[in-house]
C-alpha positions as semicolon CSV with decimal commas, in nm:
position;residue;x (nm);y (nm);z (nm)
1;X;23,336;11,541;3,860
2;X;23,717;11,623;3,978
3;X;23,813;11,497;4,334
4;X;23,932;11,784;4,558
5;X;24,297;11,814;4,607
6;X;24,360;11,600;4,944
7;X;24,031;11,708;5,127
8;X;24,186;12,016;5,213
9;X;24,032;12,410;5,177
10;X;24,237;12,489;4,924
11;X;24,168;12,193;4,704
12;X;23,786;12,216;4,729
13;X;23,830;12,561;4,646
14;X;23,970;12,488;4,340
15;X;23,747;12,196;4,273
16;X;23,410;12,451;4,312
17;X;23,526;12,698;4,108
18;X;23,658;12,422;3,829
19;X;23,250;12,265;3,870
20;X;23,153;12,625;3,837
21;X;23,376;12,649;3,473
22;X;23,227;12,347;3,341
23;X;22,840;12,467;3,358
24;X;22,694;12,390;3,006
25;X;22,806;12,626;2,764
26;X;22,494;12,590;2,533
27;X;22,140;12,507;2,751
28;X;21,983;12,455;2,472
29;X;22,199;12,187;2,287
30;X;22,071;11,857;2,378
31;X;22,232;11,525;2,294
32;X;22,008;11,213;2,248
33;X;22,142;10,842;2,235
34;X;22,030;10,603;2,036
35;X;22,104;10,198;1,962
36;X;22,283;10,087;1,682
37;X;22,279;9,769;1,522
38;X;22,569;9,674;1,640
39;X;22,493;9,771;2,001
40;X;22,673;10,048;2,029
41;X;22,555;10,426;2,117
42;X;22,522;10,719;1,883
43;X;22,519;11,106;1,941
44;X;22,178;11,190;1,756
45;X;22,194;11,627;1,752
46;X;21,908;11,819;1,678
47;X;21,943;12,075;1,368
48;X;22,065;12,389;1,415
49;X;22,306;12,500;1,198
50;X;22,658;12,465;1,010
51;X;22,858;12,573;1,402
52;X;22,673;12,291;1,533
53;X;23,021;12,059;1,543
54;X;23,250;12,350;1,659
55;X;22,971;12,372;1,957
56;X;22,989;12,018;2,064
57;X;23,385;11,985;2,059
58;X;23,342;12,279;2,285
59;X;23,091;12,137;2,504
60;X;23,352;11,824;2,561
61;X;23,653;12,017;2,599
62;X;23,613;12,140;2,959
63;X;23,500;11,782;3,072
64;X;23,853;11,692;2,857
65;X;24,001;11,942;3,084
66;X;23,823;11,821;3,365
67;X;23,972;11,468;3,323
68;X;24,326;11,569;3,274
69;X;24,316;11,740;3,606
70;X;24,170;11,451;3,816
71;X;24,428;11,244;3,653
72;X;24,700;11,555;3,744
73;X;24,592;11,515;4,055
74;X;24,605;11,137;4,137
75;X;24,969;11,179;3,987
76;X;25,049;11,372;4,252
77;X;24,912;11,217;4,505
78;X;25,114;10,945;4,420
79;X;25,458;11,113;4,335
80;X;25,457;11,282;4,596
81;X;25,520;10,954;4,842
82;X;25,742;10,845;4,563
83;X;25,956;11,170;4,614
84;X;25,949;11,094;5,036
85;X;26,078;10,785;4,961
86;X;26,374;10,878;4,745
87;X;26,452;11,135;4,976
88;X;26,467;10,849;5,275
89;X;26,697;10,673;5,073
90;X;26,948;10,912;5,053
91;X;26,879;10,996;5,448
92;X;26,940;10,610;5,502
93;X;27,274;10,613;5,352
94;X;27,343;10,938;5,446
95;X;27,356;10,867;5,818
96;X;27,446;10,497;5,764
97;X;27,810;10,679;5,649
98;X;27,787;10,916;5,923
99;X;27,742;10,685;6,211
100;X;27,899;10,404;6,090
101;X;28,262;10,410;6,310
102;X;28,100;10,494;6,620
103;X;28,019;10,139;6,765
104;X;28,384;10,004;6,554
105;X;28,621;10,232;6,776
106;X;28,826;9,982;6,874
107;X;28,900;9,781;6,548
108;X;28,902;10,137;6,376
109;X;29,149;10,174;6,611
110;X;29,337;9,872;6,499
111;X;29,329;9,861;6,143
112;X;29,413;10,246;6,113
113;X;29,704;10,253;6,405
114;X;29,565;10,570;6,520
115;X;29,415;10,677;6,879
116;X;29,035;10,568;6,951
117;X;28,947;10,923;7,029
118;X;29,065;10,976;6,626
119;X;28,831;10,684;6,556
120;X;28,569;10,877;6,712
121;X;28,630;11,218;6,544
122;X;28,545;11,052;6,169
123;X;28,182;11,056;6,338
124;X;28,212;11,375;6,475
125;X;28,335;11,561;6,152
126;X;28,021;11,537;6,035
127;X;27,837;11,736;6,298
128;X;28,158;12,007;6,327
129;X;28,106;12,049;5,922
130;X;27,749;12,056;5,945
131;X;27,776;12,394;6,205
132;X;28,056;12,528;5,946
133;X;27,834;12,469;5,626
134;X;27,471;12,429;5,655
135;X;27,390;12,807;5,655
136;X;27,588;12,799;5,337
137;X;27,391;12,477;5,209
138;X;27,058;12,605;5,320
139;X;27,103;12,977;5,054
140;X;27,197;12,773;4,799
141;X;26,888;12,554;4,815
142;X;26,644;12,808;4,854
143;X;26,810;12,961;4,548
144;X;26,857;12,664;4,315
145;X;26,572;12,473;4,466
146;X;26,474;12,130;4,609
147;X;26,600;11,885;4,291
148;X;26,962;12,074;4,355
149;X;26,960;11,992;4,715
150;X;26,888;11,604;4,684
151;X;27,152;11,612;4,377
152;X;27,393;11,800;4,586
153;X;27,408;11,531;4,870
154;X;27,363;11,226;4,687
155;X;27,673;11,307;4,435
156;X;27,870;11,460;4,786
157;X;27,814;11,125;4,955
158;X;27,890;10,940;4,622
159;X;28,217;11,103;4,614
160;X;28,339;11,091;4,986
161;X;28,291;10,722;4,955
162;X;28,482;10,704;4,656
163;X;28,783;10,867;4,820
164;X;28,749;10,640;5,149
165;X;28,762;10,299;4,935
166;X;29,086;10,449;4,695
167;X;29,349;10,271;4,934
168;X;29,153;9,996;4,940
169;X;29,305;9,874;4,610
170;X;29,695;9,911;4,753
171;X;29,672;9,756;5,079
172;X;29,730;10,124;5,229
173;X;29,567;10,024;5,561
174;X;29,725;10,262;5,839
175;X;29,808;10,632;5,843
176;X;29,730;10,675;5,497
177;X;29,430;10,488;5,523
178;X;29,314;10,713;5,801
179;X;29,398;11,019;5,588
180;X;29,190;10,945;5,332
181;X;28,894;10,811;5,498
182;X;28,943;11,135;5,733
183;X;28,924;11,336;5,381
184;X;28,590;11,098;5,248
185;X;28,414;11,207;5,582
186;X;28,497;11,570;5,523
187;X;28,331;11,544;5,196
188;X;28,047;11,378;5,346
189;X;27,992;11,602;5,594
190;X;27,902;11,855;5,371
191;X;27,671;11,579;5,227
192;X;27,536;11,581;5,534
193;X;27,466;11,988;5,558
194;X;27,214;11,913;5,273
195;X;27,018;11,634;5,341
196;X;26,946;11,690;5,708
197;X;26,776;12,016;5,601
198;X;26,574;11,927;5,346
199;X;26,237;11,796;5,503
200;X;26,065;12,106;5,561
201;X;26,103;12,206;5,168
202;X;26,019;11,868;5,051
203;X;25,658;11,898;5,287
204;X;25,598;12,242;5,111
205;X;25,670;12,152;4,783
206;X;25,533;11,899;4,725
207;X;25,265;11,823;5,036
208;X;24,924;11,979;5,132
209;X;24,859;12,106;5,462
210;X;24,647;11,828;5,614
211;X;25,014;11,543;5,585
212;X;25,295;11,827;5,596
213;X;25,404;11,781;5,968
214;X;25,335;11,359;5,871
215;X;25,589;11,377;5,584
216;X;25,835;11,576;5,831
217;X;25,829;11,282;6,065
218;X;25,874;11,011;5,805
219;X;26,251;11,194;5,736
220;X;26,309;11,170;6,100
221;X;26,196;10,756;6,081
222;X;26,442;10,739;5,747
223;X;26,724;10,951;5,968
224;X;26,685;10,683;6,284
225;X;26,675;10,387;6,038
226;X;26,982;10,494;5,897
227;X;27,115;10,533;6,236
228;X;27,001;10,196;6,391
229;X;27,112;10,025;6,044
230;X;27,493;10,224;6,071
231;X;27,505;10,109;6,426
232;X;27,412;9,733;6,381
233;X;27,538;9,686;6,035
234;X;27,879;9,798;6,129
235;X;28,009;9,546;6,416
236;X;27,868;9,269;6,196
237;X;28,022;9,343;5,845
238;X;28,345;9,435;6,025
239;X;28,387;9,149;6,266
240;X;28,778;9,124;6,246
241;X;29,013;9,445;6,191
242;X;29,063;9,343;5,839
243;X;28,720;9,386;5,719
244;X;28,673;9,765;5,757
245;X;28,803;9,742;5,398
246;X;28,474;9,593;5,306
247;X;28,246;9,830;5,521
248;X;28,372;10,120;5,277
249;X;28,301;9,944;5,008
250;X;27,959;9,875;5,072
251;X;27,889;10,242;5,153
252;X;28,036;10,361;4,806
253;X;27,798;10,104;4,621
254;X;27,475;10,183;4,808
255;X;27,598;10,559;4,767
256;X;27,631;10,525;4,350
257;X;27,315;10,318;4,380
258;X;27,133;10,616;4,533
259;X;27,305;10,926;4,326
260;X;27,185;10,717;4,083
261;X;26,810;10,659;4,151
262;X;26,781;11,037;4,262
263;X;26,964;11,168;3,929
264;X;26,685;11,018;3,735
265;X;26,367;10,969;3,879
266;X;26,387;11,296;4,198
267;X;26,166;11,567;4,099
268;X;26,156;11,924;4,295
269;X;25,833;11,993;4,266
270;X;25,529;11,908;4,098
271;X;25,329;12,037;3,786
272;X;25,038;12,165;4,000
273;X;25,109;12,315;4,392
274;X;24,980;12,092;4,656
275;X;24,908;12,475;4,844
276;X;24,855;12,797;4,776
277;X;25,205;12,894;5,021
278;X;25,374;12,677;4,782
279;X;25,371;12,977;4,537
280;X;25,424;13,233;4,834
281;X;25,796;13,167;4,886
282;X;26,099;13,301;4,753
283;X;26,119;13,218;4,389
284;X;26,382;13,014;4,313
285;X;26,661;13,143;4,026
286;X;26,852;12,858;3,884
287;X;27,209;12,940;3,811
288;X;27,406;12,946;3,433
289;X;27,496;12,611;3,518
290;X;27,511;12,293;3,721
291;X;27,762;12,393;4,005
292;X;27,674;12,699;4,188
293;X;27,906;12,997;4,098
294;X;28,163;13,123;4,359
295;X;27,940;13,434;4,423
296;X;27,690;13,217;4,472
297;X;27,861;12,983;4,768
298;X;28,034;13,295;4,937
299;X;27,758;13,529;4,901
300;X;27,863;13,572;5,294
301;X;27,670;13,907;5,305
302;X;27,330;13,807;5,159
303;X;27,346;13,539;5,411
304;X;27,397;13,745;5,704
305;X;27,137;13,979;5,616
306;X;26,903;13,686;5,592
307;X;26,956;13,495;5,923
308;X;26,983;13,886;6,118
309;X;26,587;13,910;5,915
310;X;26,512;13,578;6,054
311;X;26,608;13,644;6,425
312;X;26,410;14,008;6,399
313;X;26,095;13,757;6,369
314;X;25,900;13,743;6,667
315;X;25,916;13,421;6,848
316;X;26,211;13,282;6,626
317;X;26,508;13,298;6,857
318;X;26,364;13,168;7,146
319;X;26,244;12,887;6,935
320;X;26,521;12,819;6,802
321;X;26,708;12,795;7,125
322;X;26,478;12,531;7,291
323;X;26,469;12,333;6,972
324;X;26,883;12,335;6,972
325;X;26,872;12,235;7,356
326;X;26,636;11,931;7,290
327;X;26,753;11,826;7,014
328;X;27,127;11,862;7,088
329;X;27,011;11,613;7,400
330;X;26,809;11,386;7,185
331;X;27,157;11,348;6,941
332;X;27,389;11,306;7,251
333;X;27,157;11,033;7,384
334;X;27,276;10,798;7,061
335;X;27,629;10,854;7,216
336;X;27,517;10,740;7,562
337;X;27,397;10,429;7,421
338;X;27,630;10,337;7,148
339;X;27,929;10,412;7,255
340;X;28,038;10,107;7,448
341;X;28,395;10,184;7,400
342;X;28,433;10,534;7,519
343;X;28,155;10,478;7,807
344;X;28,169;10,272;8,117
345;X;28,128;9,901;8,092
346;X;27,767;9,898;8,217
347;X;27,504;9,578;8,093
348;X;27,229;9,851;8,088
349;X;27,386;10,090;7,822
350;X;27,351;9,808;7,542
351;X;27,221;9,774;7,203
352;X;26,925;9,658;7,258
353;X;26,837;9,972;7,464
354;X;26,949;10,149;7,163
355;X;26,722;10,004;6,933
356;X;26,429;10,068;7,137
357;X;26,534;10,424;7,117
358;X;26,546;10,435;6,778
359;X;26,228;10,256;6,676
360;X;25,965;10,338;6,900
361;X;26,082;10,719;6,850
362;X;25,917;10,650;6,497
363;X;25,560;10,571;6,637
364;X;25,670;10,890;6,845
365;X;25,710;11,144;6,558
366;X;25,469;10,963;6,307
367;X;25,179;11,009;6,588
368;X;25,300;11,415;6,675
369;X;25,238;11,463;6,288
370;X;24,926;11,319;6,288
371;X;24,786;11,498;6,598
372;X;24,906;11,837;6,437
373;X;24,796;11,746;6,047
374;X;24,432;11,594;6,153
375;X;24,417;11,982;6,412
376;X;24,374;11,726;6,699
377;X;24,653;11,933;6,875
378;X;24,809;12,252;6,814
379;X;25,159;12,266;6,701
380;X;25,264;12,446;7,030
381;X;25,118;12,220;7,268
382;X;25,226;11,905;7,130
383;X;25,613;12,062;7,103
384;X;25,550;12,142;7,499
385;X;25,469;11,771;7,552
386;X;25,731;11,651;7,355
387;X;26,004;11,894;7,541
388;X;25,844;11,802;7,877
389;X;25,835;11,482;7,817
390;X;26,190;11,430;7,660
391;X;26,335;11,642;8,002
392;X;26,123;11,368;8,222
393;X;26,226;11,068;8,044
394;X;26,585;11,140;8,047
395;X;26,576;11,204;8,447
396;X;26,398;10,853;8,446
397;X;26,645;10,704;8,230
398;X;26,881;10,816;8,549
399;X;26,688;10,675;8,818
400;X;26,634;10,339;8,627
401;X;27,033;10,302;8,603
402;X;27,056;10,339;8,929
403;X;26,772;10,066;9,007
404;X;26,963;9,839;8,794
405;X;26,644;9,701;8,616
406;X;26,663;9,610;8,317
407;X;26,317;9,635;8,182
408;X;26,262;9,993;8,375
409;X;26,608;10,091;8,145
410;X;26,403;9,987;7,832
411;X;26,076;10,155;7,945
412;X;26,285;10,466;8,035
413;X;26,453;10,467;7,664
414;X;26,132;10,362;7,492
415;X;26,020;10,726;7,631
416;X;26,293;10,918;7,541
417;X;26,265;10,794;7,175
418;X;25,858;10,863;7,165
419;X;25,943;11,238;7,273
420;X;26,269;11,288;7,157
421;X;26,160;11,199;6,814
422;X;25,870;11,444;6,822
423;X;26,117;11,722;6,885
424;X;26,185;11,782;6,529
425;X;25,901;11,743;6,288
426;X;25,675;11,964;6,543
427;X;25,924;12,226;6,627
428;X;26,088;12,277;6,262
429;X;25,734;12,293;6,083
430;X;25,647;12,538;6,382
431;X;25,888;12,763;6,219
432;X;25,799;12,750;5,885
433;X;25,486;12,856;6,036
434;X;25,674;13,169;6,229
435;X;25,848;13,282;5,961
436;X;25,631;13,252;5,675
437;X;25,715;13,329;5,383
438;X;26,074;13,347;5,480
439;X;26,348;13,151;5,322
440;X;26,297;12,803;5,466
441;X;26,573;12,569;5,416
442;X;26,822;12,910;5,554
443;X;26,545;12,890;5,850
444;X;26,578;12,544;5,951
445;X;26,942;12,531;5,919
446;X;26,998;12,794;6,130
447;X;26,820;12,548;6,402
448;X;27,001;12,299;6,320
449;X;27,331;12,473;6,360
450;X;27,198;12,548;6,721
451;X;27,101;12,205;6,807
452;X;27,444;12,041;6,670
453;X;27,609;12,292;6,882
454;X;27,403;12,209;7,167
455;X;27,478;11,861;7,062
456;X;27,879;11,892;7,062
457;X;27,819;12,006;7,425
458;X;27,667;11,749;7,560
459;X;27,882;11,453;7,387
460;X;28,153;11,628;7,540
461;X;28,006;11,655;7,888
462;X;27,844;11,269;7,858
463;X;28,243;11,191;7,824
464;X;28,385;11,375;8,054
465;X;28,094;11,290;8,356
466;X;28,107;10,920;8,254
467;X;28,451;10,887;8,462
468;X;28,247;10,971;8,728
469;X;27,942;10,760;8,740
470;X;27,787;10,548;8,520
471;X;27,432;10,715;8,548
472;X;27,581;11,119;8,546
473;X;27,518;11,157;8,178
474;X;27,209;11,089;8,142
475;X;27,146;11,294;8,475
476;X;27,310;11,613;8,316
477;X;27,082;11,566;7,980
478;X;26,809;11,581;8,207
479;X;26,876;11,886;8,390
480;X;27,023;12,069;8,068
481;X;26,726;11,960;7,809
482;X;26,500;12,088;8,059
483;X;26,593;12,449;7,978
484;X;26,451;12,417;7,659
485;X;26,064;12,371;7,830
486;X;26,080;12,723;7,969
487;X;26,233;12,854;7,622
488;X;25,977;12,688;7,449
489;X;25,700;12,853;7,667
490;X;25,780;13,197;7,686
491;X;25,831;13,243;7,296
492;X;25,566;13,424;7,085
493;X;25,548;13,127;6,856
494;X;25,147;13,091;6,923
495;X;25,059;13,198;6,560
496;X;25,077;12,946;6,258
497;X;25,106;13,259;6,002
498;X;25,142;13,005;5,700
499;X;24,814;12,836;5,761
500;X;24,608;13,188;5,835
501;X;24,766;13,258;5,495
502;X;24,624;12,904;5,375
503;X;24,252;12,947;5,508
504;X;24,202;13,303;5,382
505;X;24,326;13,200;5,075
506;X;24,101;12,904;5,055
507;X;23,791;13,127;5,184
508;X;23,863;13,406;4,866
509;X;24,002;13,648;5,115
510;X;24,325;13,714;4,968
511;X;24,428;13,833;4,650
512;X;24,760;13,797;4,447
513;X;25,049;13,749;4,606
514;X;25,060;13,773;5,021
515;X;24,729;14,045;4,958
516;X;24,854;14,369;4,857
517;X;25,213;14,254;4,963
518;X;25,497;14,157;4,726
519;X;25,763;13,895;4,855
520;X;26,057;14,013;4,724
521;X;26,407;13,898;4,715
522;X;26,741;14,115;4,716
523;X;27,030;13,870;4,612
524;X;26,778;13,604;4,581
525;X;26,853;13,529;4,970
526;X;26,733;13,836;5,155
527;X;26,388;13,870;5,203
528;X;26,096;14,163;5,287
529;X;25,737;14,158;5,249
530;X;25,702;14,521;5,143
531;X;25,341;14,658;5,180
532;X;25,203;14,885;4,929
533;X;24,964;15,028;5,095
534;X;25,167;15,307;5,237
535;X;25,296;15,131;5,599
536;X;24,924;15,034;5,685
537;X;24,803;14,692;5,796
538;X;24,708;14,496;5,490
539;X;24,372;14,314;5,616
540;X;24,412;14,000;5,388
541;X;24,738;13,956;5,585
542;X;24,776;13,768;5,924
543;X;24,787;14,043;6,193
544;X;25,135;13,939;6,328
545;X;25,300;13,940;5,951
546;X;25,170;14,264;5,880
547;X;25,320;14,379;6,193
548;X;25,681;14,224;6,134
549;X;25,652;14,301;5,786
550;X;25,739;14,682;5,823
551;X;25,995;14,604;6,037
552;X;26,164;14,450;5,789
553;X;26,115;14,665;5,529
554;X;26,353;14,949;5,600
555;X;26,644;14,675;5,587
556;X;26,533;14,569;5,307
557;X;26,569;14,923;5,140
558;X;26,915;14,972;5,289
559;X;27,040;14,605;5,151
């Protein structure tokens, strides 16, 4: 007997009606065994007649069939964790590049000749190219598909470290040295634009529904490893001015290593669906070749007609909004603790503090997915404990600076990380849920463009306050990152339109594609679910994407 696919509706769905296909073909055919000689059992068949052999390779060939699905299945159950962790080690090394110069400011300083605040800005390229490019990044992975996005980044971040370590060789240390490391980061910022919004299309591809939101939060553990590894790794590799050489070439090793690894072994997606909404979303059209055409990058219009479709979504903007607030806080907070050079000289803003931010924001956003994926919780109310709770911790984090204890400081950042961390995995598969079956990867960079934003805001304000007092950043996170609770609240984000999808599917409610409607895609990027039953409500269709369906439609006709 095949196991079900992951316990879940859909796969005991398919496992009934596979039971139901394997029902003897032929009642009446009977095989007896018998004892050889040599101990061994023999098929005795009763006579019948000269099709008797054609009718017993057909009785075996649906438990054949039977087999080679189990064993499909146990495949990929087991690539698909192998796939998660490929994808966290390019996320590793990823942000270990990123975040690498931001606790070195001073001996970047040195080696390159160049102003700290320069220093700094090799760090903050990456979240200024990330706002410029990740809408970009985001069409062409929903067009080529998942594969092209890991590729993309790996080779991206393979290359910007390759033009970082080039002066390396000719003992071009200052200005020129800068220049090109400047240039590597640029590169790897748009590295950046496609790895940080990849998650959510991983979870669908190649995820059920009962560990989607899990395998969201194990990025965001990969993304803070990287960070915590950047930040630690760094001072000690480049103790003395001179050995920043080094720290570059590390990062161009481990970043070969991984394009590597991910050339050969990453897969996009796997033989069999893990979900019937796998097979909802925009198909993907590979391209003539392996680089994306120009029309294909600057397809500016087809873009804008995709994220104006995504903001006509009820409950989208709003959501959007309160995720870029909180998570443009939870970002600026790595600032506040890291950057001892830039911030006041203050015992309590230390490493360690840092670290128990990072890491206990893991057990954060592993236990959110887990309270959404075993329906413990609802996605919405675990996103308004998380923002709550971020907004409270941060005004703690305040308060405990001003105390001037030590252990209330770690408490305070050992609840920033549990909520802050949560932020992400709950809110961005929240909107997969929204704006099912909408182009995801354009859908979740959008909110990440938001949050970075957000994010540039409050670095800048956490540097200019810090002349002030020592505890005013963290005080202005707190009052700003508690906008997001109300945002949060007030949007009609209450339906999970994926998952209705899921269950009626699983129950035999729904037909074909979406019911009677059609996902189709104009330019590959813009999207309408056009209903062919003459504007009415399709029944098989979750009430709220029948609604927003028609709304859609008309632009649709006019793109």
């Amino acid at each position: 007997r095949p196991r079900s696919l992951d316990g879940s509706p859909e796969g005991r769905l398919f496992s009934h009606a596979l039971m139901a296909d394997l029902g003897p073909r032929n009642p009446e055919l009977q095989s007896t065994r018998t004892e050889s000689k040599s101990g061994q059992s023999k098929g005795r068949l009763p006579c019948r007649s000269s099709s008797l052999s054609s009718d017993f390779a057909d009785r075996d060939q649906p438990q054949q069939e039977a087999d080679a699905s189990a064993r499909e299945a146990r495949n990929a159950c087991a690539g698909r964790w192998v796939m998660l962790v490929l994808y966290g080690a390019l996320a590793i090394v990823d942000h270990i590049n990123w975040i690498s110069f931001w606790p070195i400011t001073k001996r970047g300083q040195h080696f390159f000749g160049v102003s700290p605040m320069a220093v700094f800005m090799l760090s903050m390229l990456y979240v200024i190219v990330f706002i410029l490019v990740a809408p970009t990044s985001g069409q062409l992975v929903d067009r080529r598909g998942l594969r092209f996005g890991v590729l993309a980044g790996a080779f991206l971040n393979f290359f910007g470290s390759l033009i970082k370590v080039v002066p390396a060789p000719f003992q071009m240390n200052g200005t020129v040295g800068y220049i090109f490391t400047f240039f590597g980061h640029l590169v790897g910022g748009v590295a950046h634009s496609f790895v940080l919004i990849l998650p959510p299309k991983l979870a669908q591809n190649w995820f059920p529904r009962s560990s989607r939101v899990t395998a969201q939060a194990s990025c965001v553990g990969f993304n803070q490893l990287g960070v915590t590894i950047g930040i630690f790794l760094s001072p000690v590799i480049s103790d003395s001015d001179d050995r920043i050489a080094l720290l570059l070439l590390l990062q161009f090793i481990g970043s070969m290593l991984i394009l590597i690894v991910e050339l050969i072994f990453f897969k996009g997606q796997p033989a069999v669906p893990p979900s019937r909404s796998a097979t909802q979303l925009p198909r993907e059209v590979l391209g003539r070749g392996v680089c994306p055409t120009i029309k294909e990058v600057f397809n500016v219009g087809a873009l804008q007609r995709t994220i104006a479709a995504l903001f006509r979504i009820p409950g989208y903007g709003l959501t959007v909004l309160s995720f870029g607030v909180g998570v443009g806080g939870y970002y600026a907070m790595w600032v506040v603790l890291s950057l001892h050079d830039l911030m006041s000289n203050v015992e309590f803003l230390s490493t360690s503090a840092l670290l128990i931010y990072n890491f206990v924001g893991v057990l954060g956003a592993l236990t959110a997915g887990l309270l959404i994926d075993r329906s413990i919780m609802s996605h919405r109310f675990v996103a308004l404990g998380a923002y709550g709770g971020f907004a409270a911790s941060l005004l703690l984090f305040s308060l405990c600076l001003l105390s001037k204890n030590d252990s209330a400081v770690a408490m305070s950042c050992a609840l920033m990380g549990i909520f802050g961390s949560a932020l992400s995995p709950t809110t961005i598969d929240l909107l997969m849920e929204v704006t099912f079956p909408a182009p995801q990867v354009i859908a979740t960079a959008v909110a990440f463009v938001v949050g970075h934003l957000w994010g540039l805001i409050f670095i800048w304000g956490n540097i200019e306050m810090q002349h002030l007092q020592y505890y005013a950043p963290g005080l202005f996170l707190a009052v700003t990152a508690a906008l997001a609770f109300p945002c949060f609240a007030t949007a009609d984000n209450q339906e999970c339109r994926r998952r209705d999808y899921e269950l009626r599917a699983a129950q035999g409610g729904i037909r074909g594609q979406l019911g009677s409607g059609v996902v189709e895609i104009l330019d590959h990027n813009f999207f309408v679910v056009a209903s062919e039953n003459n504007g009415q409500d399709d029944e098989n269709l979750p009430s709220s994407l029948s609604r927003y369906s028609r709304s859609i439609e008309a632009n649709g006709q006019q793109a």
